[in-house]
NUBAZA-855931 format. One record per residue (C-alpha): residue in one letter; x, y, z. Coordinates in nm, 3 decimals. Example, Ala and Ser with C-alpha at 12.3 -4.5 7.8 and 13.67 -1.06 7.14 Angstrom:
site resn: A&xx: 1.230&yy: -0.450&zz: 0.780 $
site resn: S&xx: 1.367&yy: -0.106&zz: 0.714 $
END
This chain:
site resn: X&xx: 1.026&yy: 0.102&zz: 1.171 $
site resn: X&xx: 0.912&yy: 0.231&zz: 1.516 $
site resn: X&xx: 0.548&yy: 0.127&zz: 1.606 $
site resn: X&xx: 0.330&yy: 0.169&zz: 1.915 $
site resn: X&xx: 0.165&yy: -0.146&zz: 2.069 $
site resn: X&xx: -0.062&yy: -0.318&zz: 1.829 $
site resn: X&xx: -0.484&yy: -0.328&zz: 1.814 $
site resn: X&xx: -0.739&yy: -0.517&zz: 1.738 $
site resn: X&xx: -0.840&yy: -0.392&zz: 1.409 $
site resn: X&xx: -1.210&yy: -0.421&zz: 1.194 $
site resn: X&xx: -1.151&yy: -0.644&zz: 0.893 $
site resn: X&xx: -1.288&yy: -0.435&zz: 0.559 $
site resn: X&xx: -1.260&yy: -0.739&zz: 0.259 $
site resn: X&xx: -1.189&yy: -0.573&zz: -0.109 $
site resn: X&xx: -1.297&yy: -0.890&zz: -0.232 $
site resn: X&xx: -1.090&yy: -1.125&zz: -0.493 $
site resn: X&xx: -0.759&yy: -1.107&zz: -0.615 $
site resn: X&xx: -0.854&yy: -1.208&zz: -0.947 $
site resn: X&xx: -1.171&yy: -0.946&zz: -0.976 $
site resn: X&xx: -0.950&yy: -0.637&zz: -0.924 $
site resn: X&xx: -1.009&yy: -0.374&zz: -1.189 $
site resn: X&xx: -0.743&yy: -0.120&zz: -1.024 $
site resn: X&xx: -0.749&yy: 0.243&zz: -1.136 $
site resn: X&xx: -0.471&yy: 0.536&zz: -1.063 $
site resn: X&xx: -0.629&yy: 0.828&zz: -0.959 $
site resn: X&xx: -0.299&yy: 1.064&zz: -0.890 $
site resn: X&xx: 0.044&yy: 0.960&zz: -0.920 $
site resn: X&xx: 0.355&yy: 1.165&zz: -0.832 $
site resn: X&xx: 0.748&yy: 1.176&zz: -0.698 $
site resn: X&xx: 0.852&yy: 1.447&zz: -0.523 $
site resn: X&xx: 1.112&yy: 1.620&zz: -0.292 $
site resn: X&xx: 0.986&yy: 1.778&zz: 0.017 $
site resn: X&xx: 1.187&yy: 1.956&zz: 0.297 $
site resn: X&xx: 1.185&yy: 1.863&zz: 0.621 $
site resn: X&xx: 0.870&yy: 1.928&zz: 0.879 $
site resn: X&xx: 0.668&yy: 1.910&zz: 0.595 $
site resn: X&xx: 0.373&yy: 1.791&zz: 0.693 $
site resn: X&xx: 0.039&yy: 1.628&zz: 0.521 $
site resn: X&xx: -0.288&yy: 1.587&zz: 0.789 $
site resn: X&xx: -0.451&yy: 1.478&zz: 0.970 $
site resn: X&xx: -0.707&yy: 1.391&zz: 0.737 $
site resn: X&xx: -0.915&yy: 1.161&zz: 0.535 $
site resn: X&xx: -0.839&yy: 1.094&zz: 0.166 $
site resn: X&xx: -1.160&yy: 0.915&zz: -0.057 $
site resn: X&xx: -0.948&yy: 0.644&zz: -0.173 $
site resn: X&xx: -0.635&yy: 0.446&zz: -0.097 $
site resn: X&xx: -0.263&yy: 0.575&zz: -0.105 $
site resn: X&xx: 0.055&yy: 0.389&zz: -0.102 $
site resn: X&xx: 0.307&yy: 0.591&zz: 0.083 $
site resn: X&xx: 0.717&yy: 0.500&zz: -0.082 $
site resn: X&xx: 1.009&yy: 0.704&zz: 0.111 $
site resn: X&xx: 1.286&yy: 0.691&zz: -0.129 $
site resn: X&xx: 1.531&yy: 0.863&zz: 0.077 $
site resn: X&xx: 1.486&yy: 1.053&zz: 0.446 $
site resn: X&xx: 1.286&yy: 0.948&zz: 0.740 $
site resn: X&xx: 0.911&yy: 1.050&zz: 0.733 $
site resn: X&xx: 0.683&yy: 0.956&zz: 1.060 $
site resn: X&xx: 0.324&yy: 0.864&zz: 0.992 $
site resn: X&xx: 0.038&yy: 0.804&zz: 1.187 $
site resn: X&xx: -0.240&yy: 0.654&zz: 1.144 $
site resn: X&xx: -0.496&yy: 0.626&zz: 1.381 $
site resn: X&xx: -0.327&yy: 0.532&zz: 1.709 $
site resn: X&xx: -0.053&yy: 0.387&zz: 1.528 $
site resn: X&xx: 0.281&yy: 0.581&zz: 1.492 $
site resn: X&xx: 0.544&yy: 0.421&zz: 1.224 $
site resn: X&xx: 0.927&yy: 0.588&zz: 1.158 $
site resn: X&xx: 0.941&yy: 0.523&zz: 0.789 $
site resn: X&xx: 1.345&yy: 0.503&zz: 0.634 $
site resn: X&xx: 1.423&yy: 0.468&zz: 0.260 $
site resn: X&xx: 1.270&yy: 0.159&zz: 0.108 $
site resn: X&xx: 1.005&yy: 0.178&zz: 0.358 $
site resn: X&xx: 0.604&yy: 0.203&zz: 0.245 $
site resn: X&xx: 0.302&yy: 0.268&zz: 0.418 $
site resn: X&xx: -0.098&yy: 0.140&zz: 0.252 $
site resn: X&xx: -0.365&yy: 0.327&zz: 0.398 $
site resn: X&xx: -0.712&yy: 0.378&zz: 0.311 $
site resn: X&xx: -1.053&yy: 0.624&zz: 0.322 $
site resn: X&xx: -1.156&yy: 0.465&zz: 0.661 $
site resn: X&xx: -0.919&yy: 0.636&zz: 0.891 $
site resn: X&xx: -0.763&yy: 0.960&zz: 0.969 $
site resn: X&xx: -0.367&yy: 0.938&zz: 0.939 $
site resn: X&xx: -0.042&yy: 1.230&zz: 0.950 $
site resn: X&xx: 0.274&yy: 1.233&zz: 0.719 $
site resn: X&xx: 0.586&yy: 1.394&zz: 0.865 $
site resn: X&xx: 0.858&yy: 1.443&zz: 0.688 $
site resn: X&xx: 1.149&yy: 1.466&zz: 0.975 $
site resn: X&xx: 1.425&yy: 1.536&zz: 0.746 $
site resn: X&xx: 1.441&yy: 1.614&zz: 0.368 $
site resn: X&xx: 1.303&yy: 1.352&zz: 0.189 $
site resn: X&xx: 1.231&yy: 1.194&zz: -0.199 $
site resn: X&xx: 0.895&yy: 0.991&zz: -0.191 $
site resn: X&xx: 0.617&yy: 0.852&zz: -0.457 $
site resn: X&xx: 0.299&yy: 0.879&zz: -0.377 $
site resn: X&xx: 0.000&yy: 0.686&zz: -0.563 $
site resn: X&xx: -0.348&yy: 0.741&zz: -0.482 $
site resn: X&xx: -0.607&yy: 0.407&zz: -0.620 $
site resn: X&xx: -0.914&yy: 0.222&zz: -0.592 $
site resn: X&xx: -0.900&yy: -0.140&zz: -0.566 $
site resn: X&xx: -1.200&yy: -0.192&zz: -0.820 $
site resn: X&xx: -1.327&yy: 0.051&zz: -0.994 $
site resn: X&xx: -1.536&yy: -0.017&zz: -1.344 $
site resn: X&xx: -1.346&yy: 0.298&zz: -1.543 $
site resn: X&xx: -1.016&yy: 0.315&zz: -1.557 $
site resn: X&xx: -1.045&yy: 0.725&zz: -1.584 $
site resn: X&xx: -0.824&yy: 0.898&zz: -1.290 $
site resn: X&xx: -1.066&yy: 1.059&zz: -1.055 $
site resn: X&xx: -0.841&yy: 1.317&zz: -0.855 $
site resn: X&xx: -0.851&yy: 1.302&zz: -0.502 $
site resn: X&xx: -0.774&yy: 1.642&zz: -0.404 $
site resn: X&xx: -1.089&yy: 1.786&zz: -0.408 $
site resn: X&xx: -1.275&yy: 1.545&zz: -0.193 $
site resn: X&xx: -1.004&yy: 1.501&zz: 0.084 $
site resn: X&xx: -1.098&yy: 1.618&zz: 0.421 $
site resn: X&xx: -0.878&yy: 1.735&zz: 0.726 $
site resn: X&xx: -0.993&yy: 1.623&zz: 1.060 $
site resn: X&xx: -0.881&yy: 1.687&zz: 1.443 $
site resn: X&xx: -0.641&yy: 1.541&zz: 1.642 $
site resn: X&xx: -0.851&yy: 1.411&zz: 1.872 $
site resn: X&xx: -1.046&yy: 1.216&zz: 1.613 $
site resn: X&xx: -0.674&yy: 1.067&zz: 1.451 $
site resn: X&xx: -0.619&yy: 0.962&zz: 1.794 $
site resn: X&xx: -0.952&yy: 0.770&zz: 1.849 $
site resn: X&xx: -0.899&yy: 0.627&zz: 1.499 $
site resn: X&xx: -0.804&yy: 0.232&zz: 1.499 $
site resn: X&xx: -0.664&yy: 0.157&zz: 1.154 $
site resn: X&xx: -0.889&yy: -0.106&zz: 0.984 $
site resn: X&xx: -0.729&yy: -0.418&zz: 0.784 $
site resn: X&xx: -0.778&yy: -0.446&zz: 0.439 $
site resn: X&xx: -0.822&yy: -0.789&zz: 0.301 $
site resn: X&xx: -0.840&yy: -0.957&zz: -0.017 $
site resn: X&xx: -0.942&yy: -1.252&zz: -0.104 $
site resn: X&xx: -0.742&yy: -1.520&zz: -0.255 $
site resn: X&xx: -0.831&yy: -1.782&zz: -0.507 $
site resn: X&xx: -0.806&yy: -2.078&zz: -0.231 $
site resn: X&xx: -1.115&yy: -1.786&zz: -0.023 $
site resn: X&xx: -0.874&yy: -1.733&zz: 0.232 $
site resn: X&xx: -0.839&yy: -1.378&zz: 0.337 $
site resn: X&xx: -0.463&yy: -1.216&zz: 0.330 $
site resn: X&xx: -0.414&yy: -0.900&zz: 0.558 $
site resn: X&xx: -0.239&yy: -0.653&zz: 0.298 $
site resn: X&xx: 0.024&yy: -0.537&zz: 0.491 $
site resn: X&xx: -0.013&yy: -0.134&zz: 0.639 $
site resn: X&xx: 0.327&yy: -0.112&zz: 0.660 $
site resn: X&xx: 0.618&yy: -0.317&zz: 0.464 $
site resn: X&xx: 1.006&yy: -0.277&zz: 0.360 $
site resn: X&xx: 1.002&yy: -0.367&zz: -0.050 $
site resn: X&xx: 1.277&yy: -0.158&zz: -0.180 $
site resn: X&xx: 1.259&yy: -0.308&zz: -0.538 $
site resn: X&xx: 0.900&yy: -0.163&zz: -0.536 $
site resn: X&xx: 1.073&yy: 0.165&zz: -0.696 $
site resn: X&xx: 1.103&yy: 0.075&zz: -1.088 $
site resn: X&xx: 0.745&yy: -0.041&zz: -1.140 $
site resn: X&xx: 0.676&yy: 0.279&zz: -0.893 $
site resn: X&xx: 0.853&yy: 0.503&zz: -1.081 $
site resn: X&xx: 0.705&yy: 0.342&zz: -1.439 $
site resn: X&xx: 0.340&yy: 0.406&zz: -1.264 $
site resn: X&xx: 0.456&yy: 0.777&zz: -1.214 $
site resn: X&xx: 0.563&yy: 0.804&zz: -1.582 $
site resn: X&xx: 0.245&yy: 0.713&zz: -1.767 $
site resn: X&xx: 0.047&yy: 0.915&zz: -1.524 $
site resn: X&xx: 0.220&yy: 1.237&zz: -1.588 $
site resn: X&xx: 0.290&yy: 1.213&zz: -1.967 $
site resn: X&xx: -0.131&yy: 1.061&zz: -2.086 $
site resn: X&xx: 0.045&yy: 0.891&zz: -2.376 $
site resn: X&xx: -0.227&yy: 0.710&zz: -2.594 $
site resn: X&xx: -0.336&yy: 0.380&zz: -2.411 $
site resn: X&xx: -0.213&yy: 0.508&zz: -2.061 $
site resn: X&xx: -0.538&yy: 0.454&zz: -1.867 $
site resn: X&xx: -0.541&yy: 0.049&zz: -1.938 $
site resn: X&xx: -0.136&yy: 0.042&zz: -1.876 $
site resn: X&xx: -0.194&yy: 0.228&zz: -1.533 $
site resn: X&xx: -0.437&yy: -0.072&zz: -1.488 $
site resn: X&xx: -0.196&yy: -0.309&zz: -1.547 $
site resn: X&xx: 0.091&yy: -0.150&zz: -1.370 $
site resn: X&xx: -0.115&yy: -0.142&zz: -1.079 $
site resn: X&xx: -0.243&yy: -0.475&zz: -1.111 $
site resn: X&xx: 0.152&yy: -0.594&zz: -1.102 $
site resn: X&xx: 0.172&yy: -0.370&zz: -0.801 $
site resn: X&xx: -0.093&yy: -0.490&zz: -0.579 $
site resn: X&xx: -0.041&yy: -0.907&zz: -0.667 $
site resn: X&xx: 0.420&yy: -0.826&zz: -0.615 $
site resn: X&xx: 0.285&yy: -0.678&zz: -0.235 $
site resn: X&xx: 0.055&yy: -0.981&zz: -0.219 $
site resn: X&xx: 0.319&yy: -1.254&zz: -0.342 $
site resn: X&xx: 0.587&yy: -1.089&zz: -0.070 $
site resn: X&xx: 0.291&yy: -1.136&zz: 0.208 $
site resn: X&xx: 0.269&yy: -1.458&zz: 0.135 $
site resn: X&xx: 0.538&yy: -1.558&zz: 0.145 $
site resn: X&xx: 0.655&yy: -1.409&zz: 0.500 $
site resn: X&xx: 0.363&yy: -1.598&zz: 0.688 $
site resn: X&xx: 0.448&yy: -1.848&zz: 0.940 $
site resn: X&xx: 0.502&yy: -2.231&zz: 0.741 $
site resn: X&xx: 0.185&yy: -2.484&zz: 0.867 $
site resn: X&xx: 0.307&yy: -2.843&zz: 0.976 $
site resn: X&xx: 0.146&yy: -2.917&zz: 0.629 $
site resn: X&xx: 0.422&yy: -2.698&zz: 0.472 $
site resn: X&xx: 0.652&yy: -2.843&zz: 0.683 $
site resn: X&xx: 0.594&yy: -3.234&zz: 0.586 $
site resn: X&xx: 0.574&yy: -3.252&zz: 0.209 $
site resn: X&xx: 0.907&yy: -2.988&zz: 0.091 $
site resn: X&xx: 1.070&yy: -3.272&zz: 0.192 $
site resn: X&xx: 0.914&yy: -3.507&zz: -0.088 $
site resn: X&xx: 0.886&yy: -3.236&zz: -0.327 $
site resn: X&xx: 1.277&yy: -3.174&zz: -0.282 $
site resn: X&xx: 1.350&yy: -3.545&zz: -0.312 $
site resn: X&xx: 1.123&yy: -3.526&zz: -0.675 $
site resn: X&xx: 1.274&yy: -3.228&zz: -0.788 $
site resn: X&xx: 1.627&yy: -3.411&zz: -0.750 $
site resn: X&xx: 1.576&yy: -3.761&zz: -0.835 $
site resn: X&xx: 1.225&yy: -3.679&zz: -1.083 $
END
């Protein structure tokens, strides 16, 4: 991924991992040819972004990201942002709310707005936060490589498209799985604390010789 110098970015806090009530509002994989483009504009609710083969630029605010196969991109309502696809490319796309009481799919496409380029450009990206059970507060990441992110992806595309009996709740849970798998992978690429550092040691030594 190519990105342009990094900001300092408002915090927006979704609140606690374990009060989620996710719901999928649009889910879909498609195929798009290159230079198509998406934007700039402002969608009502958040969107993970999964290239599955090609090389799609997005910005998002001031920020400008090369995206390659395996590569995502989490964005939300609170700033402008551009998809463009630079060569043919496969991608899912899946448009949620963190917490939302119903789990009925409210589409987006009626309430998303374009906007200029000059107001993209003045955007800063905000960073979305949730709140873990320990009340620190994890940065979800904007943009992440998670390859493996495809079969539950791809499972999330499936009940959306076919309404089977029951789908609503499973799109729940899918998501659920999605958003605490993106969590679990932030957590663990954060720098170790000296803490950390000091007792692996003892818990190796019980693990061998309990």
């Amino acid at each position: 991924m190519i990105q342009d110098p990094p900001h300092s970015y408002p915090d927006i806090v979704l609140g606690s991992i374990d009060d989620l009530q996710p719901t999928v509002n649009f889910a879909s994989r498609a195929e798009v040819p290159a230079a198509e483009q998406w934007g700039p504009r402002i969608i009502p609710d958040y969107q993970l972004f999964c290239l599955l083969s090609g090389e799609a630029e997005i910005s998002i605010g001031q920020e400008r990201y090369t995206l390659a196969a395996g590569d995502s991109a989490l964005y939300g309502p609170h700033c402008p942002h551009r998809i463009i696809a630079r060569t043919g490319a496969v991608y899912i796309g899946v448009h949620f709310a963190y917490r939302q009481s119903s789990p009925e799919p409210v589409h987006p496409a009626f309430s998303i707005e374009a906007c200029s380029e000059e107001k993209l450009k003045a955007s800063i990206r905000p960073s979305y936060k949730l709140e873990l059970p320990s009340k620190e507060l994890l940065e979800l990441p904007p943009f992440f490589t998670k390859p493996d992110l495809k079969p539950i992806l791809m499972r999330i595309v499936k009940e959306y498209m076919n309404e089977q009996p029951g789908y609503r709740i499973l799109l729940r849970s899918l998501m659920t799985e999605l958003i605490t798998t993106i969590v679990r992978s932030q957590l663990t690429t954060r720098p170790r604390s000296p803490e950390q550092d000091k007792i692996d040691p003892a818990l190796q030594a019980i693990n061998e010789q309990p």
